[in-house]
C-alpha positions as CSV (number, residue, x, y, z in Angstrom):
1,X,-11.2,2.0,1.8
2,X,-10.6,0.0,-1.3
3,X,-8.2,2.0,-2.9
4,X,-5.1,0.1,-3.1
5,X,-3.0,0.2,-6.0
6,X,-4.8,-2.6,-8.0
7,X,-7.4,-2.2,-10.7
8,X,-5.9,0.3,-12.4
9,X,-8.5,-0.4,-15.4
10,X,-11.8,-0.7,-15.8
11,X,-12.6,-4.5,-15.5
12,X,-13.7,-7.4,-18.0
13,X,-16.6,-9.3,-16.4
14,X,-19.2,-8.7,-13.5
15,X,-18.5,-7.9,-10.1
16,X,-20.7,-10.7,-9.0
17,X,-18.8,-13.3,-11.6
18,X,-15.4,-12.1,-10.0
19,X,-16.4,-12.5,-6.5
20,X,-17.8,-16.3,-7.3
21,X,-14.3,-16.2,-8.6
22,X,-12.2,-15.6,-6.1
23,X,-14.4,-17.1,-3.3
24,X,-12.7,-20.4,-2.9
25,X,-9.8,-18.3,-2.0
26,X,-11.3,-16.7,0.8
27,X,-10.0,-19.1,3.9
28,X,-13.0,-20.5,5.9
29,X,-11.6,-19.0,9.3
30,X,-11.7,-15.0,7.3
31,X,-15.2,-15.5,5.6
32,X,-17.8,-18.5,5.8
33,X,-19.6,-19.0,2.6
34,X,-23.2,-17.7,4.2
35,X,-21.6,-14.2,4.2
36,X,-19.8,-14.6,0.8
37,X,-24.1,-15.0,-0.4
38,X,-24.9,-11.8,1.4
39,X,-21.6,-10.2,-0.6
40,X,-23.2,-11.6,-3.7
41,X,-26.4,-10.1,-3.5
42,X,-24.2,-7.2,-2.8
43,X,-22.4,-7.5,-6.1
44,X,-25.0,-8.5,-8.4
45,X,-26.4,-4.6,-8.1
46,X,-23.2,-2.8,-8.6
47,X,-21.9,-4.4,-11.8
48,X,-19.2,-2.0,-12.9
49,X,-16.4,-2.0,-10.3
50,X,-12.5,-1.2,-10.4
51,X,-11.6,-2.8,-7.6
52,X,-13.4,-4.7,-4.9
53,X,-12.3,-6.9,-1.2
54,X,-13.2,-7.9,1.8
55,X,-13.1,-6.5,5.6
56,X,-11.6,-9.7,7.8
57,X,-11.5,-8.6,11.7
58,X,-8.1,-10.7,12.8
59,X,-8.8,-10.7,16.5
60,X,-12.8,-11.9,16.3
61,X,-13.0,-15.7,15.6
62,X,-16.3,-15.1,13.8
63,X,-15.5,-15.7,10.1
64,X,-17.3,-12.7,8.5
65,X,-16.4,-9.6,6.6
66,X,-17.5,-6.6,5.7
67,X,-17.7,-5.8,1.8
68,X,-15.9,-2.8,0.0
69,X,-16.2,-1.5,-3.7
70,X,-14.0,0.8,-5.5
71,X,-15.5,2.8,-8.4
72,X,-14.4,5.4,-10.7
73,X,-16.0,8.2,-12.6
74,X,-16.2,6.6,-15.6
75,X,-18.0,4.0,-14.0
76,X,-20.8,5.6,-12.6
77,X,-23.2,4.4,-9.7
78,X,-26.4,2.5,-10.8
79,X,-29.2,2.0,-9.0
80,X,-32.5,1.4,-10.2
81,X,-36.0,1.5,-9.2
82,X,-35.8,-2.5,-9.2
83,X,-33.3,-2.0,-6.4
84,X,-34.9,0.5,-4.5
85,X,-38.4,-1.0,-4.6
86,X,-36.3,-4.4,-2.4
87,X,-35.8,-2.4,-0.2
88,X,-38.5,-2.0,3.2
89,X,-39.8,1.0,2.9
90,X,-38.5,4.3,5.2
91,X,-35.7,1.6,6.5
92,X,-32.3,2.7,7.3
93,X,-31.2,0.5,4.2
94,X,-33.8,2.3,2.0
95,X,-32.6,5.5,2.7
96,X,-28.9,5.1,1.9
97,X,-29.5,3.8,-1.2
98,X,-32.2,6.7,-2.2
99,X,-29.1,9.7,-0.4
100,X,-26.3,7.7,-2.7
101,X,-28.7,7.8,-5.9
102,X,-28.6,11.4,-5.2
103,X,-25.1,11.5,-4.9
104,X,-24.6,9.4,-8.1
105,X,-26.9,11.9,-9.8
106,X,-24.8,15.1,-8.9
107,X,-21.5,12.8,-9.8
108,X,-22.6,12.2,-13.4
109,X,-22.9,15.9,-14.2
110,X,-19.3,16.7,-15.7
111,X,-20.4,20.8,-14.6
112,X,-20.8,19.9,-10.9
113,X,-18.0,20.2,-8.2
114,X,-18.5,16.7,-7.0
115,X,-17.7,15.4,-10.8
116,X,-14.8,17.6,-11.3
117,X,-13.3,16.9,-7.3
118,X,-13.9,13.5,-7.0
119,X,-12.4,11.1,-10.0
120,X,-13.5,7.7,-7.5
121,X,-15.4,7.0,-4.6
122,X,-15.2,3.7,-2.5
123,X,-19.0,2.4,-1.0
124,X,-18.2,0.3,2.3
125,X,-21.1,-2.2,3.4
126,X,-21.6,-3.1,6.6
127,X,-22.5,-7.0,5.7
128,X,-24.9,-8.9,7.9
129,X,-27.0,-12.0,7.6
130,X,-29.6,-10.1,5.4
131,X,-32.1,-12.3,3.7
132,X,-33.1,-11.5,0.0
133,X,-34.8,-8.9,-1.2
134,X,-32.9,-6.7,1.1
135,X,-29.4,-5.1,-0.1
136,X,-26.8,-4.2,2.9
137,X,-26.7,-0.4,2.6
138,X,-23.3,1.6,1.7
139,X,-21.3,4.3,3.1
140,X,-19.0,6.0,1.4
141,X,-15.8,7.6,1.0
142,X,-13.9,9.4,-1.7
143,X,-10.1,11.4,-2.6
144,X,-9.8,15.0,-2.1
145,X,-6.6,16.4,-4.1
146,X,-5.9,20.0,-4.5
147,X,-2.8,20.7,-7.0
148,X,1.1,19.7,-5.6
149,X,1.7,18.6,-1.9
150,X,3.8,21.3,-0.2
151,X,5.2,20.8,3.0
152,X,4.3,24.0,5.3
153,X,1.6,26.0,6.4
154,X,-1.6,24.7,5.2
155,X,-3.0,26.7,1.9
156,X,-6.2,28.6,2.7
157,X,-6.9,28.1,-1.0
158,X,-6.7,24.1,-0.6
159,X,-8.7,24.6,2.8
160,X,-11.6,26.6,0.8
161,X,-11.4,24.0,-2.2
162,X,-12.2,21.0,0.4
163,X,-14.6,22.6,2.2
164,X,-16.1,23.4,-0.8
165,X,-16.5,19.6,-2.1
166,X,-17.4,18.2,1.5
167,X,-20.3,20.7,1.8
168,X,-21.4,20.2,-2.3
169,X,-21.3,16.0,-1.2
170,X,-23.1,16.1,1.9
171,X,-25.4,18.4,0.3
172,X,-26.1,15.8,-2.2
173,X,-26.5,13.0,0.1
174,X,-28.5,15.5,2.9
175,X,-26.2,14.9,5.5
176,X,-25.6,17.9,7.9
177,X,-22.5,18.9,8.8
178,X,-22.8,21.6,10.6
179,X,-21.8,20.3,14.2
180,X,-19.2,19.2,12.3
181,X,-17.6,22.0,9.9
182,X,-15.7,24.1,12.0
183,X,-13.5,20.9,13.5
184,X,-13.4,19.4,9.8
185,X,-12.1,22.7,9.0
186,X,-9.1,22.2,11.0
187,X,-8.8,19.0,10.2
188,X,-8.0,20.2,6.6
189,X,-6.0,23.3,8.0
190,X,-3.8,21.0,10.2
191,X,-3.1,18.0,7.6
192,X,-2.9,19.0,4.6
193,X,0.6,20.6,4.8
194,X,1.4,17.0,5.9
195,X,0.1,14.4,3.0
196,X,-0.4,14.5,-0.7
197,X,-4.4,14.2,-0.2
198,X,-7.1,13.6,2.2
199,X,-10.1,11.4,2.2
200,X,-13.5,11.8,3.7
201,X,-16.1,8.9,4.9
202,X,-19.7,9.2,5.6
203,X,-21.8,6.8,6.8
204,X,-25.2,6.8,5.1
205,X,-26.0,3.3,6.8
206,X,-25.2,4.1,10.3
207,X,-26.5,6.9,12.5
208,X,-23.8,9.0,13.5
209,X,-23.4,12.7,13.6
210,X,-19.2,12.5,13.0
211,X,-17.6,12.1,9.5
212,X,-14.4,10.0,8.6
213,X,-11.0,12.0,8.3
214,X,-7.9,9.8,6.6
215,X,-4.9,11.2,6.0
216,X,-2.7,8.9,3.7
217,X,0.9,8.9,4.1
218,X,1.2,10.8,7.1
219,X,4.9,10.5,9.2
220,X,3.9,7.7,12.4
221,X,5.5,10.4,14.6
222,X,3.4,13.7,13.4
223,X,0.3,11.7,15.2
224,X,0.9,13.1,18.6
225,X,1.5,16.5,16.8
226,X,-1.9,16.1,14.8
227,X,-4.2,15.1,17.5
228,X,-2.2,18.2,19.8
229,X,-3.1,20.7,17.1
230,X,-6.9,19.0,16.4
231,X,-7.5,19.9,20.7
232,X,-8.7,16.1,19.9
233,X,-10.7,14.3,23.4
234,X,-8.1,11.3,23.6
235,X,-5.1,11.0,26.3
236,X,-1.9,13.3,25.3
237,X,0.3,10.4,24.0
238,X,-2.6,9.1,20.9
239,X,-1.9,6.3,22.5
240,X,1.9,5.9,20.7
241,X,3.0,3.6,23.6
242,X,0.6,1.2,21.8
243,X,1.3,1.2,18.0
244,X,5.2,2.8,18.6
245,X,6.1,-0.8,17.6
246,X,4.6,0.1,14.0
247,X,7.8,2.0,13.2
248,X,9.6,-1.4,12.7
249,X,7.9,-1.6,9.8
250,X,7.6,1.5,8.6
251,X,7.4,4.9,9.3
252,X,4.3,6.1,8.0
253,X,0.5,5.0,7.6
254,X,-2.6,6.2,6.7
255,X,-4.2,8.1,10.2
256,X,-8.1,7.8,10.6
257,X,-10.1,10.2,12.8
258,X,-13.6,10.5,13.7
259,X,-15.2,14.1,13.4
260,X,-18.2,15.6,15.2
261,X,-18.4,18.4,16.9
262,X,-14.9,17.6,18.7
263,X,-12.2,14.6,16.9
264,X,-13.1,11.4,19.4
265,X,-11.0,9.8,21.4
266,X,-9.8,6.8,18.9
267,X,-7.4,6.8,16.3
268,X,-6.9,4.3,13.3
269,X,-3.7,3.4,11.9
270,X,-3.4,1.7,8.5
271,X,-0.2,-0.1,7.4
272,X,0.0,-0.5,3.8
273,X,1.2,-3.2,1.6
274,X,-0.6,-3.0,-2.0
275,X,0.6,-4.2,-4.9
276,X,3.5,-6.2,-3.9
277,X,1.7,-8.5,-1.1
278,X,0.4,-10.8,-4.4
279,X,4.2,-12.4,-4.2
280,X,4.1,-12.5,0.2
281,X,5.3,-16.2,0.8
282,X,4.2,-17.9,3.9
283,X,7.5,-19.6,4.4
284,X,9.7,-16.4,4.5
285,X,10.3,-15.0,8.1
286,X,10.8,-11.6,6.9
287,X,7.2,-11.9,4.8
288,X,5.3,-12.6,7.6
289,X,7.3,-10.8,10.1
290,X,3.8,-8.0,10.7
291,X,1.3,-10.6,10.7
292,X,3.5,-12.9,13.2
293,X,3.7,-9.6,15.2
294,X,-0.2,-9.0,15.3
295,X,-0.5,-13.1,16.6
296,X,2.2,-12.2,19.1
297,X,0.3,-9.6,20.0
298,X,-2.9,-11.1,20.8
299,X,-4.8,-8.4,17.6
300,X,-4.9,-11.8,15.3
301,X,-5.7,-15.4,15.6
302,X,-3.2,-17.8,14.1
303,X,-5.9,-19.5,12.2
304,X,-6.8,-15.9,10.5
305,X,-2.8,-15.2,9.7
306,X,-2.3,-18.4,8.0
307,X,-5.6,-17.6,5.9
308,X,-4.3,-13.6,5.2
309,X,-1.6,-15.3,3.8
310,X,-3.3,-18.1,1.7
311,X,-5.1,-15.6,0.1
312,X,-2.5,-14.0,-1.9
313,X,-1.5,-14.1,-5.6
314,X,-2.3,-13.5,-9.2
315,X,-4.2,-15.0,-12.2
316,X,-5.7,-14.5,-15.8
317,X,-8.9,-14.0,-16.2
318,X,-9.6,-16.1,-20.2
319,X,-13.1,-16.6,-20.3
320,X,-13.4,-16.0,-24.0
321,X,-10.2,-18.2,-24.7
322,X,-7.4,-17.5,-27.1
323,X,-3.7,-16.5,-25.7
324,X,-3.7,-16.7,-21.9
325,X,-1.1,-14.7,-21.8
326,X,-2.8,-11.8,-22.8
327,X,-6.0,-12.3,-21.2
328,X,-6.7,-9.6,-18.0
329,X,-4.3,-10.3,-15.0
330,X,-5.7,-9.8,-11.6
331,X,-4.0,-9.5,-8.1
332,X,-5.4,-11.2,-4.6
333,X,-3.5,-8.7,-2.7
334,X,-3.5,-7.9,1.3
335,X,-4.0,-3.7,0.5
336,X,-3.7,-2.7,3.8
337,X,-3.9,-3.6,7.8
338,X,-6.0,-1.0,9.8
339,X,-4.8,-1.0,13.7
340,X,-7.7,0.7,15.8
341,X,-7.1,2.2,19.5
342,X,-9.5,3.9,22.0
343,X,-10.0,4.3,25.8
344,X,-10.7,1.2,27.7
345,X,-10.3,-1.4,24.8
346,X,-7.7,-3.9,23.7
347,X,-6.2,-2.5,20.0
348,X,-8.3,-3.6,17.5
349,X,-6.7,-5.1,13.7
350,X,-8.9,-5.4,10.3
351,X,-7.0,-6.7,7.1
352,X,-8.9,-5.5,3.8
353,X,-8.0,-8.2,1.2
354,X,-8.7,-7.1,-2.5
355,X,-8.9,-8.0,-5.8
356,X,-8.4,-5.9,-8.8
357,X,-7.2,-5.5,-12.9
358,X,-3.8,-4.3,-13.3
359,X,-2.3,-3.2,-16.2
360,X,0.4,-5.4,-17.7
361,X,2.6,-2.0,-19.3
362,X,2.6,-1.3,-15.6
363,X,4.4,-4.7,-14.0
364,X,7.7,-4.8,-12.9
């Protein structure tokens, strides 16, 4: 999810123009330029963005990432009948983008419950080789916050409120969650006395009956307590023998479940770095202390932490000219790490690398 601490404004030029931008940036062995082009034809129909990156598997020596777009409100979601009409017809592709249209319809209305919920929403593509006129279709996945975080038993008003969006969004974008309600419903009972908010992913593009459960700043040890409580299908531990290493570097993350009619047996871990990884150095230990760990580890290639790293760092964006320093400054930033366990399978690690406006009152 591309939601990461930069782009805190709307930005100054195209999503396309950006990504041409920041493309020699993108180290050979993370992303080759073939699926850079499919990320462009990606870009060229969502113009308005907030803040955009990239999806880099770190243990997969194919150089290829997924694509992710973070968009507020304000923004809006266009697509046309131009972009529809690329698409084949009663495709999996074509009917993402008609169920998201839908979505974007009911998010525009300032009256609906989606438009007063939901101030963002990030749209994830899964990005393969697709040749033009076809457009990678999106999933989705946007913020739920109900009113102060309080530690304690979950409030049933906070329970109802999110219920309430999840059922008015999949409504929108006729997905059916009824397999699902009951164990989303305790998904909301159980965590939200534990983080400040909770997000929800559906994936129009794939076909799955299970929605996407984060839980942002959630204490590394609740996990076992969380997946207990949830009567989740994984082994009793949540496989902590595997990520208790995590707590080195910190002690809490962003938890990812997958909900059906039961939680499945694999969790997702995010470690998060934001705003600050623009000034990581590659020649301080203690900078690349995680990302040596993941190489140690056998969840990264060398080749792919060296280019993590290489990707860092912040610019001015002066097309018009005048004073540089003034023009829009952007950050290449590393916003989070996603570690991914399940039965039978080595861990899994995914970087997200993003680029996004920040606002110059706000540096420090």
């Amino acid at each position: 999810m591309m939601q990461n601490g930069v782009g805190t404004m709307s930005t100054p030029c195209q999503l396309a123009t950006m990504i041409e931008t920041v493309a020699p940036r993108l180290d050979p062995a993370l992303v080759c330029r073939d699926n850079v082009e499919s990320i462009l034809s990606i870009a060229r129909v969502l113009p308005t963005w907030q803040c955009a990156g990239f999806e880099c598997r770190l243990g997969d020596p194919a150089p290829r990432a997924d694509f992710g777009v973070h968009l507020r409100r304000t923004h809006g979601i266009s697509i046309d009948e131009a972009l529809l009409a690329r698409q084949t017809p009663d495709s999996p592709e074509s009917d993402a983008w008609q169920r998201l249209r839908r979505f974007a319809q009911a998010w525009s209305e300032r009256q609906t419950v989606i438009a007063r919920a939901i101030p963002a929403v990030s749209l994830e593509f899964d990005v393969h080789s697709l040749r033009p006129p076809r457009v990678a279709a999106p999933s989705m996945f946007f913020s739920m916050r109900f009113g102060p975080y309080r530690s304690g038993p979950a409030d049933g008003t906070a329970v109802d409120a999110c219920s309430r969006v999840v059922r008015a969004v999949l409504e929108a974008v006729g997905a059916d969650m009824a397999d699902a309600r009951h164990q989303l419903e305790q998904c909301f009972r159980v965590l939200l006395p534990r983080v400040p908010f909770l997000q929800l992913g559906v994936w129009l593009a794939r076909p799955v009956n299970t929605f996407r459960i984060c839980a942002p700043g959630l204490k590394l040890r609740d996990i076992r307590a969380v997946v207990r409580a949830l009567r989740w299908s994984g082994p009793q531990d949540a496989y902590e023998s595997r990520w208790r290493d995590l707590l080195q570097f910190g002690d809490r993350g962003a938890l990812h479940l997958d909900v059906g009619s039961e939680v499945a047996a694999k969790i997702g871990i995010e470690v998060n770095f934001g705003e600050g990884s623009a000034s990581l150095r590659v020649d301080d230990p203690e900078d690349t202390r995680f990302f040596d760990y993941l190489v140690e580890h056998d969840m990264c290639l060398p080749e792919k932490r060296d280019g993590l790293l290489s990707w860092v760092g912040g610019f001015r964006l002066n097309p018009d000219g005048g004073d540089a320093a003034t023009a829009p400054l952007f950050l290449r930033t590393i916003s989070h790490v996603k570690l991914v366990f399940q039965p039978d399978q080595n861990p899994q690690a995914k970087a997200y690398l993003a680029v996004g406006r920040i606002d110059d009152r706000t540096q420090h």
